[in-house]
C-alpha positions as a Markdown table, in Angstrom:
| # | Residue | x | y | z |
|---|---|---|---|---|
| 1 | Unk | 21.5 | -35.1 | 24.8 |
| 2 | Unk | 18.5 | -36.3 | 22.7 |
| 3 | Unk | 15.2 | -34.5 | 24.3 |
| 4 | Unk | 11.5 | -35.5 | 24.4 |
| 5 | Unk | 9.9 | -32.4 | 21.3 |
| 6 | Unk | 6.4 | -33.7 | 22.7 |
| 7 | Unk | 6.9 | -33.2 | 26.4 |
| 8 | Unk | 9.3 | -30.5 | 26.5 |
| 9 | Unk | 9.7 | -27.0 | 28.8 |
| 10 | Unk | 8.7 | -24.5 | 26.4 |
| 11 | Unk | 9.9 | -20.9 | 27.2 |
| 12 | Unk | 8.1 | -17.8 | 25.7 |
| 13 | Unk | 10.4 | -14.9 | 26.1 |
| 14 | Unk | 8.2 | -11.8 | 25.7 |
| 15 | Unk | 9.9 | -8.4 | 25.4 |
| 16 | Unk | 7.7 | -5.5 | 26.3 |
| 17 | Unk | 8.2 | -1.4 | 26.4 |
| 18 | Unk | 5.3 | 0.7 | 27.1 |
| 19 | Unk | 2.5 | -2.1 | 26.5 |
| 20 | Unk | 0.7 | -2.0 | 29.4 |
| 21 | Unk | -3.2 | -1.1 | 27.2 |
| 22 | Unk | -2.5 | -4.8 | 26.1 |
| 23 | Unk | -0.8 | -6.6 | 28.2 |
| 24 | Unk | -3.7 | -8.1 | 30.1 |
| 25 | Unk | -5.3 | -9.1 | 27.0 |
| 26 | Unk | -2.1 | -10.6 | 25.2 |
| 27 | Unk | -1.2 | -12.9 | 28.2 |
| 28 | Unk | -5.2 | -14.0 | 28.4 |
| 29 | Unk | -4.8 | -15.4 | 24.7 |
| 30 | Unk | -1.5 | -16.7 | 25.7 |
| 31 | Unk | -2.7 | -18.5 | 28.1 |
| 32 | Unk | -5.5 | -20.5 | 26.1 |
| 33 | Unk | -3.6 | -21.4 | 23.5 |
| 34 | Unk | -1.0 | -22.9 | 25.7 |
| 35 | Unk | -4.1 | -24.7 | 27.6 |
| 36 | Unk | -4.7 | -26.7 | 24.7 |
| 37 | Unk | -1.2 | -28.2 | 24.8 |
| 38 | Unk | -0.9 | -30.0 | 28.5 |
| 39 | Unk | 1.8 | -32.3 | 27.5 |
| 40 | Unk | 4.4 | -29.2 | 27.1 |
| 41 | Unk | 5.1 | -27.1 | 30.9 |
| 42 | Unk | 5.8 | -23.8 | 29.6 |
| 43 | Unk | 7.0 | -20.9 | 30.8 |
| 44 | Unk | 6.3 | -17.0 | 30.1 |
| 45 | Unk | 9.4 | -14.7 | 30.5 |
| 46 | Unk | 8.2 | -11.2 | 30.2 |
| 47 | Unk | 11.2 | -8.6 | 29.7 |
| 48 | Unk | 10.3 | -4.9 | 30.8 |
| 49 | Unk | 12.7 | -2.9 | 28.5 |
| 50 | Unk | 12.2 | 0.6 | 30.8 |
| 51 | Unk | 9.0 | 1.0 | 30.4 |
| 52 | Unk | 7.4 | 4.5 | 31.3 |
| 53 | Unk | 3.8 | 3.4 | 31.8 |
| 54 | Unk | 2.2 | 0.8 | 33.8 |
| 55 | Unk | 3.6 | -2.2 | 31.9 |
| 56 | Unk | 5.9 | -3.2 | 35.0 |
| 57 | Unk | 3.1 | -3.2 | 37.4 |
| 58 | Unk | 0.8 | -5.0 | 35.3 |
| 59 | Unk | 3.5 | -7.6 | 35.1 |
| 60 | Unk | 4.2 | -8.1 | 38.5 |
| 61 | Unk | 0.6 | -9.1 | 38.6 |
| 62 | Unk | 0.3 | -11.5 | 36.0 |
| 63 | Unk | 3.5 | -12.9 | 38.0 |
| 64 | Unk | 1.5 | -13.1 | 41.5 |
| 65 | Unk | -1.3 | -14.6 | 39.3 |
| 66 | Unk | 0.2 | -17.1 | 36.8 |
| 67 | Unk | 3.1 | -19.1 | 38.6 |
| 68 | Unk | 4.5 | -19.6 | 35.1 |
| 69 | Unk | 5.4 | -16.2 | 34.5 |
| 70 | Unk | 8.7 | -14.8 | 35.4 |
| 71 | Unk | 9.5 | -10.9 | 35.0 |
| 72 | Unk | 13.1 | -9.4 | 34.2 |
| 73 | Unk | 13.3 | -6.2 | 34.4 |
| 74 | Unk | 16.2 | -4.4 | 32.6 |
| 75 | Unk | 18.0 | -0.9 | 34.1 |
| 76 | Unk | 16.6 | 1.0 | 31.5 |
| 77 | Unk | 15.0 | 1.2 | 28.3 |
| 78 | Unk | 18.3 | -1.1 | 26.2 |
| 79 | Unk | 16.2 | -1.4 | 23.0 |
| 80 | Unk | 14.2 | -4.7 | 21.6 |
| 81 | Unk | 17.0 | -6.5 | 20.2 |
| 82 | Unk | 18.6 | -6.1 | 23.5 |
| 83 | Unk | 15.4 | -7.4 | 25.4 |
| 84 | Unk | 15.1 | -10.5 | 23.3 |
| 85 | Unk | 18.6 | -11.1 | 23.6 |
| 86 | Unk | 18.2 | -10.8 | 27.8 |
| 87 | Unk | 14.9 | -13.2 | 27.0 |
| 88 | Unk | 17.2 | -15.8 | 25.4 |
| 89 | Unk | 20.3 | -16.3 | 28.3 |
| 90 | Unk | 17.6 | -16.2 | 30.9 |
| 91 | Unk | 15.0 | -18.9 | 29.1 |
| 92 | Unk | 15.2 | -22.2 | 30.4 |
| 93 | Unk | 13.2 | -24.2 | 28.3 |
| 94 | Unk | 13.8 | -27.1 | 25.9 |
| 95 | Unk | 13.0 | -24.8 | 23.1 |
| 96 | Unk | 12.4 | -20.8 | 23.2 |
| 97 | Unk | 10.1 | -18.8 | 21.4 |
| 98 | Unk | 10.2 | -15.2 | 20.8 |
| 99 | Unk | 7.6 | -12.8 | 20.0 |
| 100 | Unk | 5.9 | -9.6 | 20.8 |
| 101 | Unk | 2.8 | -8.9 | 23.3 |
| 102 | Unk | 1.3 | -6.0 | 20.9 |
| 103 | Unk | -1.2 | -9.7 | 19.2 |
| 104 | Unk | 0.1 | -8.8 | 15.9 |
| 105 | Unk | 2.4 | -11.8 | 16.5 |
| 106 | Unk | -0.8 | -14.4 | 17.4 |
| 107 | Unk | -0.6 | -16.5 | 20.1 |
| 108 | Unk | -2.1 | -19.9 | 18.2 |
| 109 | Unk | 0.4 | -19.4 | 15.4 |
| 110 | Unk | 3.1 | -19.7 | 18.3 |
| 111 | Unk | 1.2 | -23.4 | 18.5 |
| 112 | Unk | 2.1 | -24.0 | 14.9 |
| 113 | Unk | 5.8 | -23.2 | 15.4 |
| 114 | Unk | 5.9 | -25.7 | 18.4 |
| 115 | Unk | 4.4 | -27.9 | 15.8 |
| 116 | Unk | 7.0 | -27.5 | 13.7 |
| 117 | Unk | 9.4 | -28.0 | 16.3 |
| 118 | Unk | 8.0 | -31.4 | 17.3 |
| 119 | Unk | 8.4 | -32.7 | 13.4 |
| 120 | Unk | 12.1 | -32.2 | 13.9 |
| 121 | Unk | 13.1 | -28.9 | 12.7 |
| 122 | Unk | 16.0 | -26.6 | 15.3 |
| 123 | Unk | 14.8 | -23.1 | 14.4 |
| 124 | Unk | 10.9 | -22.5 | 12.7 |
| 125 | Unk | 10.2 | -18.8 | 11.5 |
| 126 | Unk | 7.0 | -16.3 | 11.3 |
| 127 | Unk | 7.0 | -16.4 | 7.7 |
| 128 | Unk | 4.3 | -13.0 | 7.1 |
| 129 | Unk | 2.0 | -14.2 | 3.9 |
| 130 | Unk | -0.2 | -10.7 | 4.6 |
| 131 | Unk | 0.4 | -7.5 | 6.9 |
| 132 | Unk | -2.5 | -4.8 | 8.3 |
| 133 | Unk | -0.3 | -2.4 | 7.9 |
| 134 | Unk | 0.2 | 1.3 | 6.2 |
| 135 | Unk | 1.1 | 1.5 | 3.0 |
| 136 | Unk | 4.3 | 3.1 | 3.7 |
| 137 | Unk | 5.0 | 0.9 | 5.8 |
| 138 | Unk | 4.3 | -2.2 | 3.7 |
| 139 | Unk | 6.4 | -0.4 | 1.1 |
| 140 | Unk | 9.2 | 0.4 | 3.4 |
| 141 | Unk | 9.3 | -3.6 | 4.6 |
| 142 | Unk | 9.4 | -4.4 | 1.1 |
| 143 | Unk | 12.2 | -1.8 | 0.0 |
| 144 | Unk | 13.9 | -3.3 | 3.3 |
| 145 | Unk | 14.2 | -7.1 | 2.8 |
| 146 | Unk | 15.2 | -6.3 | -1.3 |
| 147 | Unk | 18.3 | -4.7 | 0.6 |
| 148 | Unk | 18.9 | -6.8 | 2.5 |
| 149 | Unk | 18.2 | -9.8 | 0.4 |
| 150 | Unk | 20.8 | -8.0 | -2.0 |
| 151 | Unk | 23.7 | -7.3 | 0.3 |
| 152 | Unk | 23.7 | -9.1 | 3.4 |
| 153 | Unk | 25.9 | -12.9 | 3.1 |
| 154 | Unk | 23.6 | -14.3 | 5.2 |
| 155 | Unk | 20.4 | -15.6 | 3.4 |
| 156 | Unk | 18.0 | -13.9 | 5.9 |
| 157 | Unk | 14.1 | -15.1 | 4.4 |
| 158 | Unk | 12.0 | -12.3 | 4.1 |
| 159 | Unk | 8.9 | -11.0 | 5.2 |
| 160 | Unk | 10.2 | -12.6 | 9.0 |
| 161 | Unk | 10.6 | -10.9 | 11.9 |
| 162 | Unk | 11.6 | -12.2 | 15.5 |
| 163 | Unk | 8.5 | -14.1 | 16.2 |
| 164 | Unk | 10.5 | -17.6 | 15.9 |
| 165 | Unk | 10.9 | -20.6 | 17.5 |
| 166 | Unk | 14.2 | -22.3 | 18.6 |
| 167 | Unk | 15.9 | -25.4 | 19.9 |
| 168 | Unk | 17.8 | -25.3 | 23.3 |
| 169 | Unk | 21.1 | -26.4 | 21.1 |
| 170 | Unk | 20.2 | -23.3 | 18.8 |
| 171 | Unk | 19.5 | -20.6 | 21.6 |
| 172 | Unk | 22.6 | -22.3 | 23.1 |
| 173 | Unk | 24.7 | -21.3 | 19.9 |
| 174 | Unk | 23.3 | -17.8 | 19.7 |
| 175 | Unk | 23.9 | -16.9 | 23.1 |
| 176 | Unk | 27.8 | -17.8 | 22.2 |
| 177 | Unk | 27.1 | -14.2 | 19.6 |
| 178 | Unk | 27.5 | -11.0 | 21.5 |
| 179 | Unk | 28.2 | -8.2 | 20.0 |
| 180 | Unk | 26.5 | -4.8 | 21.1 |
| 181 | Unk | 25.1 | -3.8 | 17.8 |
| 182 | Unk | 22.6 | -6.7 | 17.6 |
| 183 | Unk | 20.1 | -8.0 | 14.9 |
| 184 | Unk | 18.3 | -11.2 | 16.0 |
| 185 | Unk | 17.3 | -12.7 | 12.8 |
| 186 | Unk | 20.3 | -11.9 | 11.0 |
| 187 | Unk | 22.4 | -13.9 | 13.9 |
| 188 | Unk | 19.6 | -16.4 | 14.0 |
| 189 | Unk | 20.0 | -17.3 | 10.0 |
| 190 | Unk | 23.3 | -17.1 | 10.3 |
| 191 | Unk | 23.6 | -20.2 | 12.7 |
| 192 | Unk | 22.3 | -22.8 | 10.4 |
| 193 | Unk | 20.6 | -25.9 | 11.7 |
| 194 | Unk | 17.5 | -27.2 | 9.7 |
| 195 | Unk | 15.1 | -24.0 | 9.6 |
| 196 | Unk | 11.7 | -23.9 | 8.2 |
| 197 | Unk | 8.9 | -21.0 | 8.3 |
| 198 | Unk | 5.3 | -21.2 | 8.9 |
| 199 | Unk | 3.4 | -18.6 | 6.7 |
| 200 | Unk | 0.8 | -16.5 | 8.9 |
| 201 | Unk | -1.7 | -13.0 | 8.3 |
| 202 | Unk | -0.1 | -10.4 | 10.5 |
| 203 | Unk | -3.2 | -8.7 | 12.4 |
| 204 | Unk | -3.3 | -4.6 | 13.4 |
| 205 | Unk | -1.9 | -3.8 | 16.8 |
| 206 | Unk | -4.8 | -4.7 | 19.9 |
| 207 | Unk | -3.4 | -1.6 | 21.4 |
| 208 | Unk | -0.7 | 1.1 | 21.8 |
| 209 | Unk | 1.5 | 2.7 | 19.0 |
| 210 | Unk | 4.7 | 0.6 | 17.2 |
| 211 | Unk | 7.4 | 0.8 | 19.3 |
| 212 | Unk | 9.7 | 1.1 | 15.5 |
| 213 | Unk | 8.9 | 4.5 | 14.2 |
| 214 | Unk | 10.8 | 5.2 | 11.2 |
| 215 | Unk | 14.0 | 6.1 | 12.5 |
| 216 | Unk | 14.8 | 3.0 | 14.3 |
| 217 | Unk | 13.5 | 0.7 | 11.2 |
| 218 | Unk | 16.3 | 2.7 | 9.5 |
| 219 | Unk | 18.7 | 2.3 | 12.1 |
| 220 | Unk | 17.6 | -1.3 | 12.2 |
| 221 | Unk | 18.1 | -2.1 | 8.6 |
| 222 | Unk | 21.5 | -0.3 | 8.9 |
| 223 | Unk | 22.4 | -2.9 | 11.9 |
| 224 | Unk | 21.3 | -5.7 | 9.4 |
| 225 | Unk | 23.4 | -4.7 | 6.6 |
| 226 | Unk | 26.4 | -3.8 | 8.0 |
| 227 | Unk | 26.4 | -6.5 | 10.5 |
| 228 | Unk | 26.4 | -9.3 | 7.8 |
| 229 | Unk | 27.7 | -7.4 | 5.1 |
| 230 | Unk | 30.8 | -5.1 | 3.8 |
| 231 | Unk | 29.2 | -4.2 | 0.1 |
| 232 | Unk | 29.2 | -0.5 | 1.6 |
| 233 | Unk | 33.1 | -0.7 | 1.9 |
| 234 | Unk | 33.0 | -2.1 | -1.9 |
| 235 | Unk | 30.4 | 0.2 | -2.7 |
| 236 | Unk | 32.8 | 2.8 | -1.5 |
| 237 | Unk | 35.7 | 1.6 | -4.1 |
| 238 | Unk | 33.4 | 1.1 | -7.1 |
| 239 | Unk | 32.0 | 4.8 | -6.5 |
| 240 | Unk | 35.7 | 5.7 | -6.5 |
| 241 | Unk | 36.7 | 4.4 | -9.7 |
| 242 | Unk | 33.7 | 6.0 | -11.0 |
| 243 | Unk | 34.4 | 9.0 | -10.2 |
| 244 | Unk | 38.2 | 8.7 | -11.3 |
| 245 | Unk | 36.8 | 7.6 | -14.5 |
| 246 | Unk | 34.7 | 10.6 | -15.1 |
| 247 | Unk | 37.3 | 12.9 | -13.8 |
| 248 | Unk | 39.6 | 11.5 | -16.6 |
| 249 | Unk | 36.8 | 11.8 | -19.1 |
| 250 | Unk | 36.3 | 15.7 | -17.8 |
| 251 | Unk | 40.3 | 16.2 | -17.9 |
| 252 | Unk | 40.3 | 15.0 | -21.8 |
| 253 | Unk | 38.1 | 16.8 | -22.8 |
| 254 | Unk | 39.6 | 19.9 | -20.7 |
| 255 | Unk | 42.6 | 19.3 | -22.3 |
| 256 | Unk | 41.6 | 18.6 | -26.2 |
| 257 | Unk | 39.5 | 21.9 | -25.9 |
| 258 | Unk | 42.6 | 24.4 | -24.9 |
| 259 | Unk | 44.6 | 22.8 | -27.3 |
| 260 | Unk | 42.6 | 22.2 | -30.5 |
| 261 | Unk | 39.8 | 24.7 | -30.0 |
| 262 | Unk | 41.4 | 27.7 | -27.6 |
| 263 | Unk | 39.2 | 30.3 | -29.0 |
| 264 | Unk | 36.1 | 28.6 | -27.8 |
| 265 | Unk | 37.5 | 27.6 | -24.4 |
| 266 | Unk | 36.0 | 30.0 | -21.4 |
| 267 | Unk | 37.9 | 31.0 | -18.4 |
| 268 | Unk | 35.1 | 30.0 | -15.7 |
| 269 | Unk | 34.7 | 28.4 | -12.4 |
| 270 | Unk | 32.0 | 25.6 | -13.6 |
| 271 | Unk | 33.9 | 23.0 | -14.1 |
| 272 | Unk | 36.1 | 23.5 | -11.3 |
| 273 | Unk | 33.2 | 24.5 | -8.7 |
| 274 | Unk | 31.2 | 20.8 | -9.6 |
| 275 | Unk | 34.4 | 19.1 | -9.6 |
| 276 | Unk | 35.4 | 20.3 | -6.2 |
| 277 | Unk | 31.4 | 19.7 | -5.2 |
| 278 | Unk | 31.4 | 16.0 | -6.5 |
| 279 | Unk | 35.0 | 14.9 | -5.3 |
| 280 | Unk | 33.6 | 16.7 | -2.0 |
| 281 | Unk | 30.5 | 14.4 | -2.2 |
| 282 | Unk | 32.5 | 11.1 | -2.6 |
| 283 | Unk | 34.5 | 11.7 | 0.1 |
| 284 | Unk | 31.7 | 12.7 | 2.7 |
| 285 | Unk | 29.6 | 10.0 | 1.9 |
| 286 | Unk | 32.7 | 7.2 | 1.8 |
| 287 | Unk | 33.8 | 8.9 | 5.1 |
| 288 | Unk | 30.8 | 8.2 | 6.9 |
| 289 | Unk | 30.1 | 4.8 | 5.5 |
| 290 | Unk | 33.7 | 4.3 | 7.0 |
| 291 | Unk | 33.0 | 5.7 | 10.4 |
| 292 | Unk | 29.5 | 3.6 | 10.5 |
| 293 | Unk | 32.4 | 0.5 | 10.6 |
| 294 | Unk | 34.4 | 2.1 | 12.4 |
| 295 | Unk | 32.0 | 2.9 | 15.4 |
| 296 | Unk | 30.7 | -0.5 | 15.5 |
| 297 | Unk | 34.4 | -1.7 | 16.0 |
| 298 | Unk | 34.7 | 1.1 | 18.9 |
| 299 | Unk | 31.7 | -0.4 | 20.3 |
| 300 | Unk | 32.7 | -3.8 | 20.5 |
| 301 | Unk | 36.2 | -3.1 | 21.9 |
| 302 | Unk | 34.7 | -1.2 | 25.2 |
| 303 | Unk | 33.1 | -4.6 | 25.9 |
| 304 | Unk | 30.8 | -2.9 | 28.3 |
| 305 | Unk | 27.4 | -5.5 | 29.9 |
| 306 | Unk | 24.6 | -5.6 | 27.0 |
| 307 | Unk | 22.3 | -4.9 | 29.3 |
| 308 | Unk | 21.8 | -4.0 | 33.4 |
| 309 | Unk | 19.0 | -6.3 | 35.6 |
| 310 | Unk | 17.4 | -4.1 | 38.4 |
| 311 | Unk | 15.1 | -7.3 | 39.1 |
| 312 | Unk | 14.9 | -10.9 | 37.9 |
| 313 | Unk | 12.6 | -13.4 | 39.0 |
| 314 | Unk | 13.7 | -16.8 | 40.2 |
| 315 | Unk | 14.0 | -19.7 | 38.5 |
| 316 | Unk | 11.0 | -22.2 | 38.9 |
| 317 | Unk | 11.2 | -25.5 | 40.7 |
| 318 | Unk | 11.8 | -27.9 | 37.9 |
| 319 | Unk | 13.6 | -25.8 | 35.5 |
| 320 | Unk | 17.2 | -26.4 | 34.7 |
| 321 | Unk | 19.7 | -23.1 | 35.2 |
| 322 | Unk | 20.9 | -21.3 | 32.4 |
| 323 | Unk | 24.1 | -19.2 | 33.3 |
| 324 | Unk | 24.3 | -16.1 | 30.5 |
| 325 | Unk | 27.2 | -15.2 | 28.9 |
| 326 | Unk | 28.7 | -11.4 | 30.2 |
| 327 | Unk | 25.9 | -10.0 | 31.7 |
| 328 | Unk | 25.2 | -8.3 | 35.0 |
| 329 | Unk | 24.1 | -10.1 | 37.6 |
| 330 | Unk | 20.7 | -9.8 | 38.7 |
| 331 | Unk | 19.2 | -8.3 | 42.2 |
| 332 | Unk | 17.8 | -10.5 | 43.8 |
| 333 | Unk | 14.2 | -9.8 | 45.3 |
């Protein structure tokens, strides 16, 4: 069904964990730049990911407040993936954006995706062109998309993150994905559709502290390889061969010195102690690239909910249902 891109629903799906310092100030900015579009109705779908601070209570003001805003609350803390992925079955809008409430993902460039919606494109992406950012952490974004620009099969643009806009027909198709170990904008460049980005200057956090410290970037970046790629299994083989290869180098030359030079040959343990060490090596290291697979298909086979709802707020008057794929259903207030 052909839809109206200049007098659509618009739904914002907001995940937030522990932002409660910013939230007030996120959704006033929201707000005005969604004032200066009246022919769009939009909607805000804020997604408390077990927060620990005020965040939840804050939100069930802005929901008293704003009639626009609806609140789901998950169980418990799933993770941010998991949140936007809640966001997505539960938007009803004619297209869906996604984006954080920490204003490092700016409201009025949100505008300029909707833009870029209404000229035609299905799926328009945050395209960072600057970041206020560490230097480590610039440097670790950068060592992250060369990886994953070098082994993932799916051409995932870099410098993106979730901030993105997309079509009803492209939510549709990625609410069809749903395996546990989740990375959004691999899934979402792996659906196709016409997809353009919209460069923007990524400002500081307003407030709080990043809710990716280093260990879940790295867990993150491990999602986005090994969900869209298997060059660590070939990895594995061509570290193999390499290894055979300098083991039959090490035997040769083993063998050619008993035989043609015996008196120089000395009985030892060297050899045999860093050829034990590096075989040793190989196989720890393939073993756990294995089990990293191997896990993820465990995961999948449970088929346990992605996520629990303590609370969901209801649907507005005017907004056609969305019925998600293999969640829980929510409590209803």
């Amino acid at each position: 069904m052909t839809r109206n891109r200049h007098s659509g629903v618009i739904t914002f799906v907001l995940p937030v964990h522990n932002e409660a310092d910013g939230l007030r100030a996120f959704h006033a900015e929201l707000t005005r730049v969604t004032g200066e579009r009246p022919e769009h109705s939009f909607e805000f779908l804020y997604v408390n990911d077990g927060s620990r601070d005020r965040s939840l209570d804050l939100l069930r003001e802005l929901e008293r407040d704003d009639p626009r805003v609806r609140v789901l609350d998950l169980s418990r803390n799933f993770g941010h993936q998991i949140a936007i992925t809640a966001g997505i079955d539960h938007a009803h809008g004619d297209a869906v954006v996604v984006m954080d409430t920490d204003l490092q993902d700016p409201p009025a460039v949100a505008m300029e995706l909707v833009a870029a919606w209404e000229g035609g494109a299905d799926i328009v992406y945050a395209q960072r062109r600057s970041r206020k950012d560490s230097s480590f952490k610039r440097f670790s974004a950068w060592l992250y998309y060369a990886l994953l620009h070098v082994f993932a099969e799916v051409d995932i643009p870099r410098n993106t993150g979730d901030f993105r806009l997309m079509d009803r027909r492209a939510a549709d198709a990625l609410r069809e994905h749903r395996e546990r170990n989740r990375f959004v904008r691999g899934l979402v460049a792996s659906l196709g559709f016409t997809q353009v980005g919209v460069p923007f200057d990524r400002d500081e956090r307003s407030a709080g502290t990043t809710g990716y410290p280093l260990g879940k970037m790295v867990r993150l970046a491990a999602d986005g390889i090994t969900s869209f790629s298997t060059a660590p299994l070939r990895l594995i083989t061509r570290l193999g061969l390499f290894s055979v290869a300098l083991s039959l180098i090490g035997i040769g030359y083993a063998v050619a010195q008993k035989v043609f030079w015996p008196e120089t040959t000395v009985e030892g343990w060297t050899w045999l102690v860093v050829a034990v060490l590096f075989m040793g090596g190989v196989q720890m290291l393939s073993l756990g690239v294995i089990g990293s697979y191997v896990g993820r298909i465990y995961s999948e086979v449970q088929k346990r909910p992605l996520y629990l709802l303590r609370d969901a707020s209801p649907a507005h008057d005017g907004l056609r249902s969305a019925t998600p794929g293999q969640v829980a259903p929510a409590v209803s207030r």
